[in-house]
Structures are given as structure tokens and as C-alpha cells.
Residue frames as a rotation matrix with the C-alpha (Angstrom) as fourth column:
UNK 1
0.592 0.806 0.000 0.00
0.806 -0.592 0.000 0.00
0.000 0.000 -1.000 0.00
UNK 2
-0.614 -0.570 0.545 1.71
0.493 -0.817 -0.299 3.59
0.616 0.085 0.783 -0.99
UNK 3
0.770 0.457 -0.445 1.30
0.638 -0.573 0.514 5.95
-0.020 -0.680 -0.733 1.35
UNK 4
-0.026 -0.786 -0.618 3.74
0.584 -0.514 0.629 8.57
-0.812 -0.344 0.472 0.51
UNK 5
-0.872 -0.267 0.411 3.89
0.456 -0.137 0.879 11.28
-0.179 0.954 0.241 -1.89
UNK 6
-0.564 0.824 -0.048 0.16
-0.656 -0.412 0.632 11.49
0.502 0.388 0.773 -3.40
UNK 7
-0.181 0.409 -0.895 -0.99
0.212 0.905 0.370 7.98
0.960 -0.122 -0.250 -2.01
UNK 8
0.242 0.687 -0.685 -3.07
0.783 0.280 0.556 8.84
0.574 -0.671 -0.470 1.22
UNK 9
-0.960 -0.147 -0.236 -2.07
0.213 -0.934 -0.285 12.50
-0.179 -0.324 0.929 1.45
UNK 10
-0.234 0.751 -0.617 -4.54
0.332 -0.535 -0.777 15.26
-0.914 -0.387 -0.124 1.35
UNK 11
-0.605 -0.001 -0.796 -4.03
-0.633 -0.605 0.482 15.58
-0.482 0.796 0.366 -2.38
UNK 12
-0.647 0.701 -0.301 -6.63
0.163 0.513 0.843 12.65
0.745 0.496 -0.446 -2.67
UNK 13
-0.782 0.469 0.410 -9.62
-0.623 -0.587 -0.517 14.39
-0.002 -0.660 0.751 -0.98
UNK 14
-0.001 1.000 -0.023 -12.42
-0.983 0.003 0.185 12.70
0.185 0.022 0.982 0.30
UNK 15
0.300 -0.373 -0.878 -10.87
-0.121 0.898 -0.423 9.81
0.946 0.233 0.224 1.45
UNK 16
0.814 0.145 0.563 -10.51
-0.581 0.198 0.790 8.49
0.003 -0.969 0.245 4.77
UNK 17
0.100 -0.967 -0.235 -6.88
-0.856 0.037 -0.515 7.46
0.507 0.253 -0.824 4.49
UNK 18
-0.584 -0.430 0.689 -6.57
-0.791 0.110 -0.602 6.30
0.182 -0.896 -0.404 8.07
UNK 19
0.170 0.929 0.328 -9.65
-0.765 0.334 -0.550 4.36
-0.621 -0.158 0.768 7.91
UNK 20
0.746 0.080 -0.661 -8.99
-0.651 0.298 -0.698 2.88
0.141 0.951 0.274 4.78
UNK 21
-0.363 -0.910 0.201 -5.38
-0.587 0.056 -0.808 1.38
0.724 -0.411 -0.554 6.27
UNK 22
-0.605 -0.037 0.795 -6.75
-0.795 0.077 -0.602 0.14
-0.040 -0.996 -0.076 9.19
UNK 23
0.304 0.935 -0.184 -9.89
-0.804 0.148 -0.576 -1.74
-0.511 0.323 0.797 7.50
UNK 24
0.494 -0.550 -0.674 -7.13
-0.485 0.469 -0.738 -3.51
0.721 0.692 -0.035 5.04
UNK 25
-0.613 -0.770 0.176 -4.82
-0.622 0.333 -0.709 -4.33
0.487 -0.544 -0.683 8.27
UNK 26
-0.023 0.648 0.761 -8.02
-0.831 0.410 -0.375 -6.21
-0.555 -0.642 0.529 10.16
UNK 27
0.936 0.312 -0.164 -8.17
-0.340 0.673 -0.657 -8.40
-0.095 0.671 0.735 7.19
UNK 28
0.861 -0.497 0.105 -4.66
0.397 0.528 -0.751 -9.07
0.318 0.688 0.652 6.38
UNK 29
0.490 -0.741 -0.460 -1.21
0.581 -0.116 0.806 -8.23
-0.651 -0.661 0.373 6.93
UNK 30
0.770 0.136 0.624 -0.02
0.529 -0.684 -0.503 -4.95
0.358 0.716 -0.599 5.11
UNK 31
-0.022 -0.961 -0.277 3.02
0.934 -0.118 0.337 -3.42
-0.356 -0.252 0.900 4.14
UNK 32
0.947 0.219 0.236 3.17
0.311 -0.806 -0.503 0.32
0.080 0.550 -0.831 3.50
UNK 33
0.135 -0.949 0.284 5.68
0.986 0.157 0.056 1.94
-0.098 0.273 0.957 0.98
UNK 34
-0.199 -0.120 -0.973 7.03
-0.200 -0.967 0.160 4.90
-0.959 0.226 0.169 -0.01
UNK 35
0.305 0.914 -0.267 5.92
-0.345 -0.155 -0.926 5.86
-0.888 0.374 0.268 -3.32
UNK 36
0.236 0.073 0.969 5.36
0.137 0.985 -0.108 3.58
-0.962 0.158 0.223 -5.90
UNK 37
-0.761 -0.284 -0.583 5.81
-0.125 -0.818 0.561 6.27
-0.636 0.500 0.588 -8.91
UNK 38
-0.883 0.397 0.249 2.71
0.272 0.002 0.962 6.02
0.382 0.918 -0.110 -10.10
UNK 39
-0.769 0.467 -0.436 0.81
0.234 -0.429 -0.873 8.78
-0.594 -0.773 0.221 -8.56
UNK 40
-0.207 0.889 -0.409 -2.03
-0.878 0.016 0.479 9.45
0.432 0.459 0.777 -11.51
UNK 41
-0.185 0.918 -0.350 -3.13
-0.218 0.310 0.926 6.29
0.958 0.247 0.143 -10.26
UNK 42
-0.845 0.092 0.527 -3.81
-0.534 -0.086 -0.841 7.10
-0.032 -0.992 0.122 -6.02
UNK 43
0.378 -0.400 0.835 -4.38
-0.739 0.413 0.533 5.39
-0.558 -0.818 -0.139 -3.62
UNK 44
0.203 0.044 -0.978 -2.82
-0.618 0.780 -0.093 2.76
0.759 0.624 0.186 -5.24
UNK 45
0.169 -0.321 0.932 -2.62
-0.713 0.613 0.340 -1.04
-0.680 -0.722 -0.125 -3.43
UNK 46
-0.124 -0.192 -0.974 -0.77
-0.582 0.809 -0.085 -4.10
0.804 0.556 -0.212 -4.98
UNK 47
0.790 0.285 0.543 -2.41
-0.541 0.741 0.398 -7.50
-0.289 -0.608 0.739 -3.46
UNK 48
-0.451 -0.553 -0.700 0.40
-0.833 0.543 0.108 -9.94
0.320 0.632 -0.705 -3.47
UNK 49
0.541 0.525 -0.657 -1.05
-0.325 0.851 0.412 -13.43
0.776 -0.009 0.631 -3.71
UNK 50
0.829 -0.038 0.559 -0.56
-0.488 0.441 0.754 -16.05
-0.275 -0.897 0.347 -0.87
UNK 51
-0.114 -0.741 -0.662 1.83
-0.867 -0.251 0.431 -19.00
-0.486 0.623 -0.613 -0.87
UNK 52
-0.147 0.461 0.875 -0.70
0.709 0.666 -0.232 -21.22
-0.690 0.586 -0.425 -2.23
UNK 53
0.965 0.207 -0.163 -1.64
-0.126 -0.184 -0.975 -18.18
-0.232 0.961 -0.152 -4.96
UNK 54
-0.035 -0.845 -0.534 2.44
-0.877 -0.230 0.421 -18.21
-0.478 0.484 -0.733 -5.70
UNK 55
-0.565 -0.591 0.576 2.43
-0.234 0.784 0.575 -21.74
-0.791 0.190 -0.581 -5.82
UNK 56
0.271 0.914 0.302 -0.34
0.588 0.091 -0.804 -21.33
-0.762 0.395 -0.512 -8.05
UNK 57
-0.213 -0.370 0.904 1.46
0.977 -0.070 0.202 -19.15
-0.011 0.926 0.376 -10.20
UNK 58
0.924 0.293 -0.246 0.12
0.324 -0.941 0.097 -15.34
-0.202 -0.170 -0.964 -9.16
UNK 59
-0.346 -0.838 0.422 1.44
0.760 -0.514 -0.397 -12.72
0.550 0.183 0.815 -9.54
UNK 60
-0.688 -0.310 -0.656 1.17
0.483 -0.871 -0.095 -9.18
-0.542 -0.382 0.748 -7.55
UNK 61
0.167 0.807 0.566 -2.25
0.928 -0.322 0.186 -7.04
0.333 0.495 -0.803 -8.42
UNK 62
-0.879 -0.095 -0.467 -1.95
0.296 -0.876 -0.380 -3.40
-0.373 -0.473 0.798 -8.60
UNK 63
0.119 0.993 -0.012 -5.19
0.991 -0.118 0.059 -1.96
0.057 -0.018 -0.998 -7.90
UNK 64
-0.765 -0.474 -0.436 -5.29
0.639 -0.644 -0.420 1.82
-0.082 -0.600 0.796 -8.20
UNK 65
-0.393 0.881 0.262 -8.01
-0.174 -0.351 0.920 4.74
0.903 0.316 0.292 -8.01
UNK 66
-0.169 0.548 -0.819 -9.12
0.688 0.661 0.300 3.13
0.706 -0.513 -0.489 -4.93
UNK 67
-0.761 -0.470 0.447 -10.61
0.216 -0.833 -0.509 5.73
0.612 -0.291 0.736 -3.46
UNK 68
-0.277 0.766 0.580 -13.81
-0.861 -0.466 0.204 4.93
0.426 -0.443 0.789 -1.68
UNK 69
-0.178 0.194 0.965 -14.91
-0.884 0.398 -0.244 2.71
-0.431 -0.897 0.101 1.01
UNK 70
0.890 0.456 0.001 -16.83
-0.421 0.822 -0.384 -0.14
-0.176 0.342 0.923 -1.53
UNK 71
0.431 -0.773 -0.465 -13.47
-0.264 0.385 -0.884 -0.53
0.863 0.504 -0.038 -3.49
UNK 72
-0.356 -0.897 0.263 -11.64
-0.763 0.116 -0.637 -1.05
0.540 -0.427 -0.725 -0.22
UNK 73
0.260 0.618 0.742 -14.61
-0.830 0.536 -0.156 -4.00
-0.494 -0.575 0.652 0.61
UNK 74
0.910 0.388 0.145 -13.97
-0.254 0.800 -0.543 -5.75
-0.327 0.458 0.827 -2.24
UNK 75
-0.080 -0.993 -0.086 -10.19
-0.701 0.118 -0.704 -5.65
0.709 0.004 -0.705 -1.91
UNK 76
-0.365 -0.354 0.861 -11.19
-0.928 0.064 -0.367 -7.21
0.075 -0.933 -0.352 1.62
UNK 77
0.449 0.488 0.748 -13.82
-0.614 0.777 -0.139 -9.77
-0.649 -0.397 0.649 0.47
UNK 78
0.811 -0.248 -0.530 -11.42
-0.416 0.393 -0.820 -10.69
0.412 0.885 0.215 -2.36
UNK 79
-0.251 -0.954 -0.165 -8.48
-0.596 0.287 -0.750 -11.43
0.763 -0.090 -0.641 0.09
UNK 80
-0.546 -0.090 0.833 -10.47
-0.767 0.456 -0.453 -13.44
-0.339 -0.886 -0.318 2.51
UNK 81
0.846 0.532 0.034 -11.72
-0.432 0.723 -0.540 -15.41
-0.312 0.442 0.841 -0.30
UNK 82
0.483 -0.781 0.397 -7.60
0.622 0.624 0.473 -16.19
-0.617 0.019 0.787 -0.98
UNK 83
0.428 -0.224 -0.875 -6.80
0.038 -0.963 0.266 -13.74
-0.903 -0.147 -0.404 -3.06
UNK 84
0.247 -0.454 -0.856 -4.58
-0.964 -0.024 -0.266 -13.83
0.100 0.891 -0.443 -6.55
UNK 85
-0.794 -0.415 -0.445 -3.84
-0.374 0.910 -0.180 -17.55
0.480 0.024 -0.877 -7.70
UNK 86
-0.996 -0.058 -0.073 -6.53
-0.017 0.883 -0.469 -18.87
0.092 -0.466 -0.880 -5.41
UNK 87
-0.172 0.943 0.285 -9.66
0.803 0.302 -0.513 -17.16
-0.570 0.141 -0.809 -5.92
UNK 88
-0.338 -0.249 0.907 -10.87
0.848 -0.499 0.179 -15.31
0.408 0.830 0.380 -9.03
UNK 89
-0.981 -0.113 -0.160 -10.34
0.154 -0.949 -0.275 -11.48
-0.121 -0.294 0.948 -8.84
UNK 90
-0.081 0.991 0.110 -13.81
0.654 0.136 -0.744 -10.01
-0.753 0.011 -0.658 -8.36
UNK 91
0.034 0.201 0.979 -15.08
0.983 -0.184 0.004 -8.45
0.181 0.962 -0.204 -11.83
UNK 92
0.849 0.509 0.142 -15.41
0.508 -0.860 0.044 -5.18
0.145 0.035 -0.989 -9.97
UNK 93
0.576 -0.754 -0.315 -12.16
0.292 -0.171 0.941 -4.97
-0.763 -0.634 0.122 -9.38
UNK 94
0.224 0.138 0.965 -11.20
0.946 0.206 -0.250 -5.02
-0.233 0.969 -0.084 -12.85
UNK 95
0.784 0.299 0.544 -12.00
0.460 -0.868 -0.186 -1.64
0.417 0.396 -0.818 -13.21
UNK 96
0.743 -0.669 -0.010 -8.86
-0.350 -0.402 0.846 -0.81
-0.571 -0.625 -0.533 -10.49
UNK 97
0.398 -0.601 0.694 -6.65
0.517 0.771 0.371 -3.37
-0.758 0.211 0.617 -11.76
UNK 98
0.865 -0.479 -0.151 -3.51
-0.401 -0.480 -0.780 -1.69
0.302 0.735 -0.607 -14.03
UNK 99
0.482 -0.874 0.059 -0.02
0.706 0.348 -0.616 -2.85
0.518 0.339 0.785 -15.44
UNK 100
0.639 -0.450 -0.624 2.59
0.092 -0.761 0.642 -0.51
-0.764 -0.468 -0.445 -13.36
UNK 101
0.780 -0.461 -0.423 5.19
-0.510 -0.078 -0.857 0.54
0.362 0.884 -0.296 -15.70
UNK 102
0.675 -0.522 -0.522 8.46
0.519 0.838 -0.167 -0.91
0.525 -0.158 0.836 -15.66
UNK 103
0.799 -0.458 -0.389 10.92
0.027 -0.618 0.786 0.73
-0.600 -0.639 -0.481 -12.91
UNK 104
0.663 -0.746 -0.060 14.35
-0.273 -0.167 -0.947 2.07
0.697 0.645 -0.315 -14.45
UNK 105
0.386 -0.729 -0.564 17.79
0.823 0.549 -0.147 1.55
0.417 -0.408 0.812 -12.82
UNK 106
0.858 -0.393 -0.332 19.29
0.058 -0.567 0.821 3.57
-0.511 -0.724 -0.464 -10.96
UNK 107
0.643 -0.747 0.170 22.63
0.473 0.212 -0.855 4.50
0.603 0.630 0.489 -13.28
């Protein structure tokens, strides 16, 4: 979960940051980063799969936009149904769900 930068500042209004965080941490076990460099798409959260979805083959879901309470329900009923690799992503999610770009080196 970004939280740095644009991701759960005041430059995404109308959003219960703190709330949002906390709601995700009852369910699951959540790391927050500094920022992910893709601030056009705040709040952004990447679900990484269990290690039955790895062994399953997941990958990492970046979900971004997520900016109101439903979207952060169906982030929750989607990881306590197993999440990436183990149960299927819920269609509404979809609509969150984007490719990050690739990260450069560092030269």
C-alpha cells in the first residue's frame, strides 16, 4: 500500500486514508511503501497473492483509483476469499486493476 507522496495525502480528498489502512490491516497483513511512482493512479494497493496463490502461479495485483470505502470492501472480500492464484479477482475490481510501468535503474 503507498502511502507517501500522493498515495493517502490530502491531495486525494475525500478519502478516509486512516480508515482505509486500518480496514485492510483487520483483514490481512499490510506493508506500506514509499511511493510507488505512479501517482495518476492514487491510492494505489498491490495484493500480493498467498503461498498457495504463488504456488499457483500469481502474480502481484496493482489496484489503483481506490478511493472509496466499496473498493476497499472488495479488496477485503477478495483477500479473505484467498486472493490472486486462489480465488478469481472479483469483476469489480477489474475496473482498479492496471499494469505498473516498468521501474528504471538507478545509473
Amino acid at each position: 500500500m503507498c502511502r507517501d507522496c500522493c498515495c493517502g495525502s490530502p491531495k486525494v480528498t475525500g478519502v478516509d486514508h486512516a480508515a482505509q489502512t486500518a480496514r485492510l490491516r483487520a483483514e490481512a497483513p499490510v506493508r506500506v511503501s514509499a511511493c510507488l511512482d505512479v501517482c495518476d493512479q492514487a491510492n494505489v494497493i498491490v495484493v500480493q497473492p498467498s503461498a498457495e496463490g504463488r504456488a499457483a502461479g500469481a502474480r502481484p495485483v496493482w489496484l489503483g483509483l481506490v478511493n472509496d470505502a466499496d473498493a476497499t470492501e472488495d479488496i477485503v472480500a477478495w483477500v479473505r476469499a484467498g486472493g490472486p492464484g486462489v480465488a478469481p479477482r472479483p469483476e469489480i475490481l477489474d475496473l482498479y486493476a492496471f499494469t505498473p510501468p516498468r521501474r528504471r535503474a538507478v545509473s
